[in-house]
C-alpha positions in Angstrom: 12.9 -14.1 28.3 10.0 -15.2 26.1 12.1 -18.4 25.1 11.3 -20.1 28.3 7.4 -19.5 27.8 7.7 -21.4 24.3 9.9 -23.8 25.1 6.8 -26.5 26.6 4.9 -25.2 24.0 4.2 -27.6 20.7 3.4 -26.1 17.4 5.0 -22.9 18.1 6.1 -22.3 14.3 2.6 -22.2 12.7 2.6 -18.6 14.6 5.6 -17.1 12.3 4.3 -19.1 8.8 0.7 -18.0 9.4 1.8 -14.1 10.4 4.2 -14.5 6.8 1.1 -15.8 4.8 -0.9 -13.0 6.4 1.6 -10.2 5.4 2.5 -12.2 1.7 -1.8 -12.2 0.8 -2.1 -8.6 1.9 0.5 -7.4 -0.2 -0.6 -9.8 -3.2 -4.3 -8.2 -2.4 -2.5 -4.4 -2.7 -0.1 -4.5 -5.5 -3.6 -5.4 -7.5 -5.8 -3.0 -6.3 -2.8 -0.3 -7.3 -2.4 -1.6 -10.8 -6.2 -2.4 -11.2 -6.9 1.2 -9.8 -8.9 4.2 -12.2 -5.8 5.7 -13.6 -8.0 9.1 -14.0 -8.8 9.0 -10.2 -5.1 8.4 -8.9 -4.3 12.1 -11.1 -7.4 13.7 -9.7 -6.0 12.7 -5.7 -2.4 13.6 -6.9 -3.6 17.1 -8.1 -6.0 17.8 -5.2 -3.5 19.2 -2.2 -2.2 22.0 -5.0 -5.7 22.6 -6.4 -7.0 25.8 -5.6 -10.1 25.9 -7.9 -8.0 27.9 -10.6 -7.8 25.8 -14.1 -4.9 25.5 -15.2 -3.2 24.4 -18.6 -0.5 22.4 -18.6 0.1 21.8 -22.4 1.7 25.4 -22.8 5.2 25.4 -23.8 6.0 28.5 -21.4 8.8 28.5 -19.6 8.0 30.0 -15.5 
């Protein structure tokens, strides 16, 4: 259906390289911002849905 609209038009393929370059940069831009990220702050948001303002030690060797 949408082959008949593009078929007059010229420089139809700059659509599909720019939309790859888009999505290539935005991943580039993530993968650093997850490596360069505060390792200390990536535990405290892992540990926050099971916090429930108890401390609790995780360095014992007891078994549960």
């Amino acid at each position: 259906m949408f082959k008949h609209y593009f078929e007059g038009a010229e420089n139809v393929a700059i659509g599909p390289i720019i939309g790859l370059v888009i999505f290539f940069v935005f991943f580039l831009v993530l993968l650093y911002l997850v490596f360069k990220a505060d390792k200390g702050f990536i535990k405290k948001m892992k540990d926050m849905p099971l916090d429930d303002g108890t401390v609790v030690n995780h360095d014992s060797n007891e078994k549960a």
